[in-house]
Backbone bond lengths (Angstrom), bond angles and torsions (degrees), N, CA, C in turn:
res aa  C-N    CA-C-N  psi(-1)  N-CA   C-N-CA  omega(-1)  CA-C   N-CA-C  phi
1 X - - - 1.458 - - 1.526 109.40 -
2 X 1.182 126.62 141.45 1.490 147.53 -176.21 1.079 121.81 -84.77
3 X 1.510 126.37 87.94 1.640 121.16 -143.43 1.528 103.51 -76.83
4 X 1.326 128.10 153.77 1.032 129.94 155.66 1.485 138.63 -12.47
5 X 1.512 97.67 -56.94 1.477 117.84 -179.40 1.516 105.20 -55.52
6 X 1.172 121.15 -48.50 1.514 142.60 -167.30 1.299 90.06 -49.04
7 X 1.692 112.20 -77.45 1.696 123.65 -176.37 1.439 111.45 -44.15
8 X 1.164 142.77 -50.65 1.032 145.64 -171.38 1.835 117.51 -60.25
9 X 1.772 114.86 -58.19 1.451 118.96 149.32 1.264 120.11 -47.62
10 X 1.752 132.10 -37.28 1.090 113.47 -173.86 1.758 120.21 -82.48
11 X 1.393 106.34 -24.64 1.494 119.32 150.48 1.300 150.22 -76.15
12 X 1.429 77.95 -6.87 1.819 73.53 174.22 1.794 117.79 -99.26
13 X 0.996 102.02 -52.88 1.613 89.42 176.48 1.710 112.34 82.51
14 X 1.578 110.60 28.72 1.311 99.60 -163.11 1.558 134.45 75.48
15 X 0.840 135.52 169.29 1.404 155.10 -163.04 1.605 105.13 -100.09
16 X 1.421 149.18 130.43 1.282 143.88 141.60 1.326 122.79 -108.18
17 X 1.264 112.16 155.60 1.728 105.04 176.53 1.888 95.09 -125.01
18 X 1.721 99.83 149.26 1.450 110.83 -156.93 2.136 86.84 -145.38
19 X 0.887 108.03 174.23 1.697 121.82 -155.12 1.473 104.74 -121.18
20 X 2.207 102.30 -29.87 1.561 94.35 -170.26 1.485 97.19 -149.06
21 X 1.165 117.89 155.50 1.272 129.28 -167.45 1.381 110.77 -125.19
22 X 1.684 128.46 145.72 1.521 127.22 -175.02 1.300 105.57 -122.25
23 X 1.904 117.68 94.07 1.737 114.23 173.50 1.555 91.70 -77.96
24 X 0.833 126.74 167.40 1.452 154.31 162.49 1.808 93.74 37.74
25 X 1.530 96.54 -108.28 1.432 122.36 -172.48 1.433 103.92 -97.80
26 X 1.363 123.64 -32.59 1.793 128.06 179.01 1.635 108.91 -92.08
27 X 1.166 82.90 -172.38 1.645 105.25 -153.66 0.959 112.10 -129.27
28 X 1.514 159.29 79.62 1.587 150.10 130.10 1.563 139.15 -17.96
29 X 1.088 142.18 88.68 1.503 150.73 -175.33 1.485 110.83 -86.23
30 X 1.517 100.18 -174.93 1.455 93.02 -168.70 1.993 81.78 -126.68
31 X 1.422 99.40 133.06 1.144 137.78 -168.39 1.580 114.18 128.20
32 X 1.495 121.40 -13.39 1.383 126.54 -174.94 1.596 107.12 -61.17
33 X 1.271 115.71 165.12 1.215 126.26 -179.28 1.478 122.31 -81.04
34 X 1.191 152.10 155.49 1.643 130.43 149.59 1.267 139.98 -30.22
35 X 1.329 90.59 -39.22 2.022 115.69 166.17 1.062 122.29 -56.22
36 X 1.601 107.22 -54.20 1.276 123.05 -162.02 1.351 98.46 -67.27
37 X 1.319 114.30 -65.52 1.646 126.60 178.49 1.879 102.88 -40.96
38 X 0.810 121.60 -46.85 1.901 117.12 -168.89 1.219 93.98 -78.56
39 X 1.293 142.33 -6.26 1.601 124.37 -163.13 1.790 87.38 -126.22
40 X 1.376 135.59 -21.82 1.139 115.79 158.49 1.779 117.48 -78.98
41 X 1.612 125.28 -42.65 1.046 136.33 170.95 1.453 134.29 -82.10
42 X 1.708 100.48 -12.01 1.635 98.69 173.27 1.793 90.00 85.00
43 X 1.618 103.66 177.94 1.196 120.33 168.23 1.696 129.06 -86.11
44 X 1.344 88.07 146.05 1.785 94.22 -168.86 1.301 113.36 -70.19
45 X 1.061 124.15 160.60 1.628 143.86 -169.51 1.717 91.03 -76.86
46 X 1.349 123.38 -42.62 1.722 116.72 167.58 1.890 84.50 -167.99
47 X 1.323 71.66 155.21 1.536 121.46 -165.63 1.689 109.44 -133.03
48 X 1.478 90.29 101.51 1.623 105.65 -172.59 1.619 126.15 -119.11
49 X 1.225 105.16 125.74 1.497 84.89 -147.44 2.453 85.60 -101.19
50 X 0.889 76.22 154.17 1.871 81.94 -165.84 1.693 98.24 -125.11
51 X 1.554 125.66 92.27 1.156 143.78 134.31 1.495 106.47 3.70
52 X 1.420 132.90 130.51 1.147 127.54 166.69 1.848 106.66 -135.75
53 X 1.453 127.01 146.98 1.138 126.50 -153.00 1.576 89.17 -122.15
54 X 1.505 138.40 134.01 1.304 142.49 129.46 1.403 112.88 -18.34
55 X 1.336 158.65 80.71 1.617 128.62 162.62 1.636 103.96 -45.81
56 X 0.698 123.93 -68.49 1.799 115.72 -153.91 1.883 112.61 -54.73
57 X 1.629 100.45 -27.20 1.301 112.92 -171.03 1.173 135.15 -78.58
58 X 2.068 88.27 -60.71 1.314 117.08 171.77 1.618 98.43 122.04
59 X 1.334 116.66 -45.02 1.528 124.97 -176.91 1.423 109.30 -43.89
60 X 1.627 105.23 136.50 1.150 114.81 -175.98 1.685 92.44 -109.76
61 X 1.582 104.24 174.76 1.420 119.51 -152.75 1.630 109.49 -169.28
62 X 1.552 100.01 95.85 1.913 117.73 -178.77 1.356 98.63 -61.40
63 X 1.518 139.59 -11.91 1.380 108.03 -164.71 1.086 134.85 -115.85
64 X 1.874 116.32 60.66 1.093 131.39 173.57 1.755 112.95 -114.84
65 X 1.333 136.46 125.52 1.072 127.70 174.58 1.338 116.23 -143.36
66 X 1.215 127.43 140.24 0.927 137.01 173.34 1.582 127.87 -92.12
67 X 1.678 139.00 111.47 1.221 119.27 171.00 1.537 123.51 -109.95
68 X 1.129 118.75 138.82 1.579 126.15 -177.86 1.143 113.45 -73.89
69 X 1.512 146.50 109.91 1.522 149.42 119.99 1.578 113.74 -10.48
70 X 1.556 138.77 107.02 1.536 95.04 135.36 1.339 105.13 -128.60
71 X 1.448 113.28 132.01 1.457 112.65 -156.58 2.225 93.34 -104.81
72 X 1.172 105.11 12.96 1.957 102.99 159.33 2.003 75.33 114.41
73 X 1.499 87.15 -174.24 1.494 125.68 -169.04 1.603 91.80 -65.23
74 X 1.194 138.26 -28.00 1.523 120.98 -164.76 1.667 126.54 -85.89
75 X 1.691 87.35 -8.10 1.779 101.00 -176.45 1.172 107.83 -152.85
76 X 1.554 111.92 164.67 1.367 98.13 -141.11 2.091 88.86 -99.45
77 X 1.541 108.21 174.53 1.634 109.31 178.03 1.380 107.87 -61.19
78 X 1.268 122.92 148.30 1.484 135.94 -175.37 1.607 99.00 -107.18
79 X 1.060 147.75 100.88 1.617 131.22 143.86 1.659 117.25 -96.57
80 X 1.730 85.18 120.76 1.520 86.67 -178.47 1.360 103.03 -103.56
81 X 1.570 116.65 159.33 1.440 118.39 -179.73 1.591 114.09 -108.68
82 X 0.749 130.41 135.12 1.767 121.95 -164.19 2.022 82.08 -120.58
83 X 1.890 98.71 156.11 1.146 105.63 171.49 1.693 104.50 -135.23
84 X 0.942 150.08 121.99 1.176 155.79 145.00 1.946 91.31 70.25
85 X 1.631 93.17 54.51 1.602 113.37 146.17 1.850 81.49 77.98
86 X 1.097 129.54 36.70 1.937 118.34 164.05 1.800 85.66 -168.60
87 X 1.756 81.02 140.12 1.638 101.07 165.21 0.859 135.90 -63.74
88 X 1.130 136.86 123.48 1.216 139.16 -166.53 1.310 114.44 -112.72
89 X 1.610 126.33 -27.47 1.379 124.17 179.19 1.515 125.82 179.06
90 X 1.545 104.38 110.43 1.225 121.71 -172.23 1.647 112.87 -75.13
91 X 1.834 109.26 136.83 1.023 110.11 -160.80 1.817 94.64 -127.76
92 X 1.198 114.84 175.72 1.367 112.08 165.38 1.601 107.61 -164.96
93 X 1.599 94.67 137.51 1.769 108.46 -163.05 1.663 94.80 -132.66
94 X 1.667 113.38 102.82 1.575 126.04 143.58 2.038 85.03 74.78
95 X 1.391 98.10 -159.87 1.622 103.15 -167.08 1.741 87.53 -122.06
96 X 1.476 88.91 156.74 1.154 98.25 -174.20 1.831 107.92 -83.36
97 X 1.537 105.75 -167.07 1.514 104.04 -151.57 1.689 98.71 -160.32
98 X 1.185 103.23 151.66 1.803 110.31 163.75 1.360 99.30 -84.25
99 X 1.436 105.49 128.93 1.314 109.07 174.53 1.505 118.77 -58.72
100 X 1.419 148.81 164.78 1.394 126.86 139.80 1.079 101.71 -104.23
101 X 1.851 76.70 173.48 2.237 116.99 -144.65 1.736 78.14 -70.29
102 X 1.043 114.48 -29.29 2.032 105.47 -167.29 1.235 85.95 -145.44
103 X 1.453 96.08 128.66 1.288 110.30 168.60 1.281 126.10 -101.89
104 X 1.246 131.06 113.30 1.467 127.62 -179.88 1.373 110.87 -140.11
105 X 1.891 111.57 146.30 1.090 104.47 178.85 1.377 102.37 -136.51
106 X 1.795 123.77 -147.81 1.068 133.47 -155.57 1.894 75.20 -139.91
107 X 1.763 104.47 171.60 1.044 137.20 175.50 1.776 105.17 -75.73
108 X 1.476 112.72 -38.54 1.277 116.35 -161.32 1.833 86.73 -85.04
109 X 1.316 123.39 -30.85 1.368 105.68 -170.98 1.640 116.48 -66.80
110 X 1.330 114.59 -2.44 1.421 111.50 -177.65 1.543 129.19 -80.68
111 X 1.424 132.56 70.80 1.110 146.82 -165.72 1.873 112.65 -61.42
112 X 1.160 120.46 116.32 1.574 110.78 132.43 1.206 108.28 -3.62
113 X 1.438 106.42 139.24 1.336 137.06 151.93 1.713 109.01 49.53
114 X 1.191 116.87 19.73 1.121 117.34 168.09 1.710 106.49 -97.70
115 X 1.558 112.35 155.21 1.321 115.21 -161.51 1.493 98.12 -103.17
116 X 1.388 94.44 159.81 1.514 123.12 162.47 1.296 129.50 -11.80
117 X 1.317 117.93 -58.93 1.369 153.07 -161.31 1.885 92.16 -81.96
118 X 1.422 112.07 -58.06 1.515 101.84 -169.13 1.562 93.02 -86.66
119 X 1.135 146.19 -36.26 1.516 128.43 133.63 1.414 126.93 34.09
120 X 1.403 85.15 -99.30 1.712 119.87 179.28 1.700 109.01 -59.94
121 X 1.344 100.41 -39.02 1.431 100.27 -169.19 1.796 118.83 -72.52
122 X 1.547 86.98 -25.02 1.837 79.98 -172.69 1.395 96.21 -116.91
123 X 1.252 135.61 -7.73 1.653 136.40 -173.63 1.835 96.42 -104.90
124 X 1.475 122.00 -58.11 1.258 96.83 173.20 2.013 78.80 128.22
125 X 1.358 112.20 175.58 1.423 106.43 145.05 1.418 126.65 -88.73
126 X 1.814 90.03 157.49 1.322 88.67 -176.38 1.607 131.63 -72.94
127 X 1.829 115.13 176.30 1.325 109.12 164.41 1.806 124.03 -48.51
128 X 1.690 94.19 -27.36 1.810 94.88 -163.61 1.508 75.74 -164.86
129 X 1.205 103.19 161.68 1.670 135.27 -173.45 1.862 121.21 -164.36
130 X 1.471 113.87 105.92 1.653 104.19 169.34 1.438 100.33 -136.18
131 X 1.317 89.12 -167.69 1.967 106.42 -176.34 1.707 98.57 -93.93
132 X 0.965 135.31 138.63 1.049 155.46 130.99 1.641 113.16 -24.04
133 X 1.615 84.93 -96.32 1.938 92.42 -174.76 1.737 83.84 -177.53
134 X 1.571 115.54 131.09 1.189 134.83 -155.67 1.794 96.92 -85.52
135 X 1.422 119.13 -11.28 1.435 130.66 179.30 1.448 112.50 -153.47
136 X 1.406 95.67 131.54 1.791 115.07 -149.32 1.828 88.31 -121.03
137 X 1.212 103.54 131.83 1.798 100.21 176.52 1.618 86.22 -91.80
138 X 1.604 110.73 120.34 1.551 109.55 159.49 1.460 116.04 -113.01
139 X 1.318 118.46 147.51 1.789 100.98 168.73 1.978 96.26 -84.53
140 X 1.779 93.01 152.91 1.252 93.99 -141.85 1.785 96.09 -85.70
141 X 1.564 122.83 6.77 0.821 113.40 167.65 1.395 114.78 -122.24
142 X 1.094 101.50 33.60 1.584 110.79 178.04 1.650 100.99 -142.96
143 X 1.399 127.08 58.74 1.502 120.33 -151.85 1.617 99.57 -82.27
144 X 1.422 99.92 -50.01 1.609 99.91 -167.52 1.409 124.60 -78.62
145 X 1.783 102.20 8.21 1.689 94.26 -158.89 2.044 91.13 -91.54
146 X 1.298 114.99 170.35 2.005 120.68 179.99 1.323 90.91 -38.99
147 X 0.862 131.20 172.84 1.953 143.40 164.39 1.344 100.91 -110.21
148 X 1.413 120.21 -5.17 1.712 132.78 -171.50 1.573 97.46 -83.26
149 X 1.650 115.82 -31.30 1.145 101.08 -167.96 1.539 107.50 -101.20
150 X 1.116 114.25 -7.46 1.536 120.56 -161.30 1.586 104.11 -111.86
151 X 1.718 98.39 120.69 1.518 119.66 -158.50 1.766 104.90 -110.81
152 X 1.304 124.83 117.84 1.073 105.73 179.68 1.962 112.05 131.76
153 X 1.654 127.17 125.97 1.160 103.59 -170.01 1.326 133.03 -14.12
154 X 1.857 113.70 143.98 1.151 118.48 -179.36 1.713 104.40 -134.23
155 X 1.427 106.00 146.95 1.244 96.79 -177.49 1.945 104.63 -113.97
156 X 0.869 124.56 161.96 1.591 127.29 -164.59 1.925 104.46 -88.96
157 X 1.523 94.34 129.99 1.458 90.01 -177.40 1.423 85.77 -128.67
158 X 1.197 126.08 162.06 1.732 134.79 -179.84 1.476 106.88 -96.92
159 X 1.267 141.24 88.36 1.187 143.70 122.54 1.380 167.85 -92.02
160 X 1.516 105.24 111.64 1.351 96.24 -156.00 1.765 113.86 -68.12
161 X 1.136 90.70 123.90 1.840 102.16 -167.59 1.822 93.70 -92.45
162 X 1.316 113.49 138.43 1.729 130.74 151.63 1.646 116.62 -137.33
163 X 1.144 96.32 133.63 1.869 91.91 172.68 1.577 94.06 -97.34
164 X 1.347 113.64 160.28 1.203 124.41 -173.36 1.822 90.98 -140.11
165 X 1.525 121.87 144.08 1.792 117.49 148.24 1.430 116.07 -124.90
166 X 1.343 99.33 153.68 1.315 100.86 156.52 1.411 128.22 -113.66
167 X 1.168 117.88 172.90 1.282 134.50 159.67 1.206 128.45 -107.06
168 X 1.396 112.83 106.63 1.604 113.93 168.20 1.105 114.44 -94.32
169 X 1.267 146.06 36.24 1.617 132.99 176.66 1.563 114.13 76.34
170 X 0.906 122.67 157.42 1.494 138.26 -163.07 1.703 102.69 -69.90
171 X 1.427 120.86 4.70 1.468 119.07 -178.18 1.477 104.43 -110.30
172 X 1.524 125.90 7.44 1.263 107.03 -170.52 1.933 84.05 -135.05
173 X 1.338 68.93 -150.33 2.353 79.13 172.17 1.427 96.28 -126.79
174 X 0.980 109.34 176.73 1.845 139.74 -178.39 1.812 84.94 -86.71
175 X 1.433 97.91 129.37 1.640 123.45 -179.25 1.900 82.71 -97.65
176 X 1.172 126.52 148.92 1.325 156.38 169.23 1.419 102.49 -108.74
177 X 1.294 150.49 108.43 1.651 123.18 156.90 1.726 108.56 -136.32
178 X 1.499 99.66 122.36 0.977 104.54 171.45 1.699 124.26 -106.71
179 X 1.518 97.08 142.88 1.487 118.47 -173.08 0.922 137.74 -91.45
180 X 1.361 144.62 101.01 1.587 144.31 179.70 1.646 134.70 -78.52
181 X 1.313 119.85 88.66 1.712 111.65 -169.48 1.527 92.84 68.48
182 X 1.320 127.09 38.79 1.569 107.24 156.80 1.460 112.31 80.92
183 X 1.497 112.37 16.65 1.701 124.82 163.21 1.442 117.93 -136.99
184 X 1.278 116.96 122.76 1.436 138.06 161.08 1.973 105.48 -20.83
185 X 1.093 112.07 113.26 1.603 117.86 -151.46 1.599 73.13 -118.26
186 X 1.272 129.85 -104.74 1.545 131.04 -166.09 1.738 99.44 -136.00
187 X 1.687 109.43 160.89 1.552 133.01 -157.68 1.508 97.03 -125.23
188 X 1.569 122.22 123.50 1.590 97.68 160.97 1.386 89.76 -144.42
189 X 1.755 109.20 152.99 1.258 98.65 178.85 1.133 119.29 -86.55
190 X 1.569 130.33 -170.31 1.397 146.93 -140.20 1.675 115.72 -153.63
191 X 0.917 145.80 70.69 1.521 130.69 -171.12 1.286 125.52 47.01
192 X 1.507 122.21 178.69 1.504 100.94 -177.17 1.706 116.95 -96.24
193 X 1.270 116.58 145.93 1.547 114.66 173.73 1.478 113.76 -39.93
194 X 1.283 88.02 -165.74 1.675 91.80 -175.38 1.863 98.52 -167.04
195 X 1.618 116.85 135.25 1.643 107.47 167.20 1.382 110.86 -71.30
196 X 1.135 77.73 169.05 2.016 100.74 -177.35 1.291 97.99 -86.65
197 X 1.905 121.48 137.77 1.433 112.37 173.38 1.052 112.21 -72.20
């Protein structure tokens, strides 16, 4: 069998960002509204709304969201990012997929930089889920590495941070994975699982 993980690297090809999008016969751009976009494209597969923090202020700010496309195996997932109710920027992650009726996965299926949406879809939700901290000091050329390890000015990048775990049963360990803006950032494990009574 052809694990997940496999499908996912061999489809994705990275991340792109694109300006316009094709539902059916119409066309979506980025300046469109939320409306506009759901009434040419229908509703998203998830709809995530991503907290954003002021650094200098402190003020936080609901109006960033992201919604997932998956229009099947022939094209690839669409996540668009909307900012204060208009798009701002079309993204696209690997080909899309039939979800399954149960989703379950393995520890090894949890990839980098894969999003939320394919997440949920093949892992399931998690045991536990919170926010982190809605603004992460990163140095800006060192974005993805711990900030625990990196000593020395930092400049402020906006990310909405969540840890998520899982549970695999008492034969594996507790998966840790934390998320950045709604992408799989890094996985480490945690002690050993445990079954459900």
């Amino acid at each position: 069998m052809i694990s997940f993980t496999f499908l996912f690297i061999l489809g994705q090809g990275g991340t792109a960002a694109s300006d316009s999008l094709r539902c059916g016969s119409r066309i979506v751009s980025t300046e469109d509204s939320t409306a506009a976009v759901k009434a040419v494209c229908g509703e998203p597969a998830l709809r995530d709304v991503l907290p954003q923090v002021d650094p200098e202020t402190g003020d936080r700010y609901d109006d960033v969201e992201v919604w997932t496309y998956n229009f099947g195996s022939s094209q690839l997932l669409r996540l668009l990012r909307f900012r204060n109710g208009r798009l701002v920027e079309i993204e696209t992650e690997g080909y899309g997929f039939r979800p399954p009726e149960n989703p379950r996965c393995t520890p090894y299926d949890i990839v980098n930089g894969e999003s939320k949406y394919r997440l949920l879809a093949f892992c399931g939700e998690p045991e536990t889920r919170r926010v982190l901290s809605p603004v992460t000091p990163y140095p800006a050329e060192r974005r993805y590495r711990k900030i625990e390890k990196y000593r020395g000015p930092a400049t402020f990048t906006v990310q909405y941070r969540e840890e998520w775990r899982y549970n695999f049963g008492s034969r594996s360990f507790l998966s840790r994975v934390i998320l950045e803006n709604g992408r799989v950032a890094y996985t480490e494990s945690e002690g050993r699982g445990y079954d459900p009574r």
